[in-house]
C-alpha positions, 0 to 999 in steps of 0.5 A, spaced: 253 891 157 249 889 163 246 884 168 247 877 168 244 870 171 249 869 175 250 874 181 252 881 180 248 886 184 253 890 186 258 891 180 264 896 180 267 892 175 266 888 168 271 883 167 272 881 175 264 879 177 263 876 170 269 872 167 272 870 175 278 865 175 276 859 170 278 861 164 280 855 160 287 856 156 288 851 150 295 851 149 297 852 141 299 845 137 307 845 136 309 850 132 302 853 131 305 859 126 302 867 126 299 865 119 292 864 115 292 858 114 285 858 110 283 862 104 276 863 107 279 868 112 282 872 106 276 873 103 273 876 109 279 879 112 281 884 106 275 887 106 275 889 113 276 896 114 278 899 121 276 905 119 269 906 117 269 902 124 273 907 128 269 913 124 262 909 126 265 909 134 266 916 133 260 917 130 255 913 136 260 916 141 259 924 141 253 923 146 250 918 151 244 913 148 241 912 154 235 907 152 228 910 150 231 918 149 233 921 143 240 920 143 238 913 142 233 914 137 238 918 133 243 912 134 237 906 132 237 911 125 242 911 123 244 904 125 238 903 120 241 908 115 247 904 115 245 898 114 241 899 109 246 903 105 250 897 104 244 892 101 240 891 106 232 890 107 232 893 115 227 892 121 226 896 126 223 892 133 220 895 138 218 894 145 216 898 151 219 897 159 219 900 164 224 904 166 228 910 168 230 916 163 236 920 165 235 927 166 238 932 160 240 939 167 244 938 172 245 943 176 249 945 182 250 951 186 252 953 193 252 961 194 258 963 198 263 958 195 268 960 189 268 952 188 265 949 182 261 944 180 261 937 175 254 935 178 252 928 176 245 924 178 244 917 180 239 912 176 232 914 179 234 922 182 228 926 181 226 932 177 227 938 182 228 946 183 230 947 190 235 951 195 235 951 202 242 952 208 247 947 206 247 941 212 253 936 214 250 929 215 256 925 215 254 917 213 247 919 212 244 913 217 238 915 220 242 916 228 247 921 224 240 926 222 235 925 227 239 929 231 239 936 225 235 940 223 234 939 216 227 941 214 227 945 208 235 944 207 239 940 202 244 935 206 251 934 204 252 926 205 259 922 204 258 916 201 259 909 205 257 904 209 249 904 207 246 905 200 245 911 196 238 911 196 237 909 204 242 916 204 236 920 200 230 916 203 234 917 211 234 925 208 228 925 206 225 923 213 227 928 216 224 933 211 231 935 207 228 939 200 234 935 197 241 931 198 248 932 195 252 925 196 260 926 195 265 920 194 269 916 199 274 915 193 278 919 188 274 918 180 267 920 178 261 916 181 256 913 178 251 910 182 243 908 183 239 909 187 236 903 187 228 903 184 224 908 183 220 912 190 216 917 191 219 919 198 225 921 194 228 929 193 232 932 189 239 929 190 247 929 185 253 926 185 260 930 187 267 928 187 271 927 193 275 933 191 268 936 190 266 934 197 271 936 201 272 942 200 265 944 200 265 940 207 271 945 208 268 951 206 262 949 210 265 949 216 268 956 215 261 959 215 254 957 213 252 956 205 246 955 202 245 950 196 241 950 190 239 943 186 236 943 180 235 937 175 231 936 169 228 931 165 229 925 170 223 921 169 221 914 171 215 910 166 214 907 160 219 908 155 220 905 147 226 902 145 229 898 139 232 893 136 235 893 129 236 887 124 239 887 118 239 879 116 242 876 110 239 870 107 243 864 103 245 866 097 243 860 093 236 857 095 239 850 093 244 849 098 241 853 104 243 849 110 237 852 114 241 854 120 241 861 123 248 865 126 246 871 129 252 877 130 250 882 135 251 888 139 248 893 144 247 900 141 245 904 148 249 906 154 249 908 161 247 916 162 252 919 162 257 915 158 258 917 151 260 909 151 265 909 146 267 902 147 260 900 151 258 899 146 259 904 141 265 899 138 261 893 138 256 896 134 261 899 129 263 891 128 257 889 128 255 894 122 262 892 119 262 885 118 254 885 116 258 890 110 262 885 109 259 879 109 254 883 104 256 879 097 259 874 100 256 867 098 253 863 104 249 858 105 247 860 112 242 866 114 245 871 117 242 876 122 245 882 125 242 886 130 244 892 134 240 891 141 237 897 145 236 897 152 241 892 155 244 897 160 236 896 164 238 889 164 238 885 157 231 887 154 232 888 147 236 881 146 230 878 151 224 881 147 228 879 140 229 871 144 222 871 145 219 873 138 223 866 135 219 860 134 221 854 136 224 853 130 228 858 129 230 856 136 232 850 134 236 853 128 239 858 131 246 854 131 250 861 133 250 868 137 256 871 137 256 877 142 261 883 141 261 887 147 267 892 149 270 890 144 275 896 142 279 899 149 287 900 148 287 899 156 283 894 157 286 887 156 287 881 152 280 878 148 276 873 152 270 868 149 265 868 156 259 863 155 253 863 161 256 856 163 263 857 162 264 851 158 265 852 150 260 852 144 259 852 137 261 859 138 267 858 142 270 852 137 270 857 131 273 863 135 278 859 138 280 855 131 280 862 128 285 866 132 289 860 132 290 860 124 291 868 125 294 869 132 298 862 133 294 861 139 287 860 141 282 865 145 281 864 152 274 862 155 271 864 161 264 864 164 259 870 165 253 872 163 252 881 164 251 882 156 246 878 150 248 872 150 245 870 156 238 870 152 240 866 147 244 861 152 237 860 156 233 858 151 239 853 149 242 857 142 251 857 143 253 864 145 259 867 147 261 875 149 266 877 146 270 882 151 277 884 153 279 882 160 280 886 165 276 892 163 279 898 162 279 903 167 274 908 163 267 903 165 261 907 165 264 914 166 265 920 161 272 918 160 270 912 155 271 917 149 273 914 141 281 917 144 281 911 148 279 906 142 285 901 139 284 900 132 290 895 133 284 891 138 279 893 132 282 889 127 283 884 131 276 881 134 273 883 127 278 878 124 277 872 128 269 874 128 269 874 121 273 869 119 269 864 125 263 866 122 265 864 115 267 858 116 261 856 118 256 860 114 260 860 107 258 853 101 259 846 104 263 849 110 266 843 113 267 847 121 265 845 127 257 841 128 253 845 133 252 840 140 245 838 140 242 842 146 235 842 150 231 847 148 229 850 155 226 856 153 225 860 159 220 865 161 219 870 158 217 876 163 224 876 165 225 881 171 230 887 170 230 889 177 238 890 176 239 897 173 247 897 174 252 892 172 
């Protein structure tokens, strides 16, 4: 998942910058009982399979789906693959952004140092293969540096008060071939430089662990390091976004409207995305499987979308292509991201403006009926339902909150994935989407909203959530 409208420059976590503190909680009728109460959520939810939605998460997670690499193509295949498998016609959108490719080597070593190395890169390092006397730069401000000699030599730099990037740039000036930055903090660190520069050098990421005994080592005697990263480029890249749609099953009672049920296929560079977002993805390719021989009146189009880690692009590029009157029969985007952590907390339904929608009143209707009380809502953007809630369309985020520690780091692995947590969002989604799509439903009516569709050049200057 990725930016928002609201302000998230500077994300450490999901949950804490995007829902904040007005979640809103309806307390359960009198006697509200842990039960289904409409024979439409049974047809949906015995044909749920958990399973093929854990083996799918499986599946996406062995590796990172950095947006316009391989990885993601393969996943965009086989996403396709899948739907088609299950009836569907299938279309493959396109679009091109401007953006960073991560590097497929990184490498670190410091000759004299019996110590190893788990080397990451920052969004925008540079490609490079350089080696030179390891220097201790403290902060990396440009008082600490101008006073050393770094010319040709890799700058060992903690992380703090200024920027990464200021930290590479700051070496850079004083003629460093390339940067190590070690955290301040226990943890892997995942961090940007900010936006492309031609001014940077070669520069990775260490622990603090990592940091301080090279920092100890150094002390002790001189060293001398060698970065070398591959495969790191900024440019022109392609992306996709997958559709599977199911049209009405009988022409005579089509109502028309359109429900969009979608998720983020990609990752961020170095995160398998077990559950950001390969678990949305697996959802949402299970409940199109479902759905598949269900009658409806109701189109239903269910998407996988590329790039949101860059900043929302694919769900952008799929907004933008809609005609007004898709627009404005569009009554539903449900949006499922993170949907599967055993550590992090109870499901949320976040809307852009915080207040409930169509989205919200179908969700909250259907987890009372199965779980005796109604979801929470809470206000947020950071994920693709801000695109579809610019333009007026009810959209809600699907999303556990807090986050689970694991957030954008190697650890969001399929072993830290709940099928309990599974199940459940897939049955108070499937069952709120049914209610309104299966024949002569009689749910909630969508609210007339103002059509205020926005520009559709975007900025995606954002590259963290």
């Amino acid at each position: 998942m990725k930016k928002t409208i609201i302000s998230v420059a500077l994300a450490a976590s999901l949950i804490f910058g995007a829902i904040g503190t007005q979640a809103v909680f309806a307390k359960p009728s009198e006697g509200a009982q842990n039960q289904i109460t409409h024979n439409f959520d049974h047809k949906v939810i015995k044909k749920l399979n958990v399973e093929k939605m854990y083996n799918n998460i499986d599946y996406l997670s062995q590796t990172p789906r950095v947006a316009g690499t391989e990885s993601e193509e393969n996943a965009v295949k086989f996403i396709k693959q899948q739907f088609k498998s299950y009836g569907y016609q299938v279309e493959v959108q396109p679009f091109t952004f401007y953006g960073y490719t991560a590097p497929h080597t990184i490498e670190l070593d410091v000759e004299g140092y019996n110590g190893t190395f788990k080397p990451a890169s920052f969004t925008y390092s540079v490609s490079g293969n350089v080696s030179g006397e390891l220097v201790y730069g403290g902060l990396g401000t440009p008082d600490e540096l101008s006073s050393l000699d770094l010319n040709g030599k890799i700058a060992l730099i903690k992380r703090g008060d200024i920027s990464f990037g200021e930290k590479v740039l700051n070496a850079a000036a004083e003629g460093a071939a390339g940067v190590i930055i070690f955290n301040n903090a226990p943890g892997a660190m995942n961090g940007t430089l900010g936006e492309a520069s031609d001014d940077y050098v070669p520069a990775v990421a260490i622990t603090k662990a990592e940091g301080d005994a090279l920092l100890a080592a150094l002390e002790a005697g001189a060293l001398t390091a060698s970065l070398n990263i591959e495969g790191a480029r900024t440019g022109e890249n392609v992306s996709h976004n997958v559709i599977a749609t199911k049209k009405p099953t009988n022409k005579k009672k089509n109502t028309k409207e359109i429900i969009v049920v979608g998720a983020h296929h990609d990752s961020v560079a170095g995160a398998p995305g077990a559950n950001d977002d390969a678990s949305g993805t697996a959802m949402t390719l299970e409940l199109a499987r479902v759905f598949k021989n269900l009658p409806t009146d109701t189109e239903i189009r269910f998407i996988t979308f590329g790039a949101e880690e860059l900043g929302l692009i694919g769900s952008t590029h799929y907004v933008g292509t809609l005609t007004d009157d898709e627009i404005s029969r569009t009554v539903a985007n449900f949006n499922l991201d993170m949907v599967g952590s055993r550590d992090a907390g109870d499901l949320v339904l976040t809307t852009l403006d915080g207040q409930p929608n169509l989205v919200t009143d179908l969700a909250r209707a259907a987890s009372t009926r199965l779980n005796g009380e109604p979801s929470p809502i809470a206000q947020g953007g950071r994920s693709d339902h801000v695109p579809f809630a610019e333009v007026g369309i009810p959209a809600a985020l699907f999303i556990h909150s807090p986050t689970e520690p694991w957030y954008h780091t190697p650890e969001d692995t399929i072993d830290k994935i709940s099928k309990e947590k599974l199940q459940d969002v897939a049955e108070i989604v499937g069952s709120a989407v049914y209610e309104r799509a299966q024949f002569d439903n009689k749910g909630p009516k969508p609210k007339k909203v103002e059509n205020v569709k926005a520009d559709k050049q975007q900025k995606h200057e954002q590259n963290i959530k």
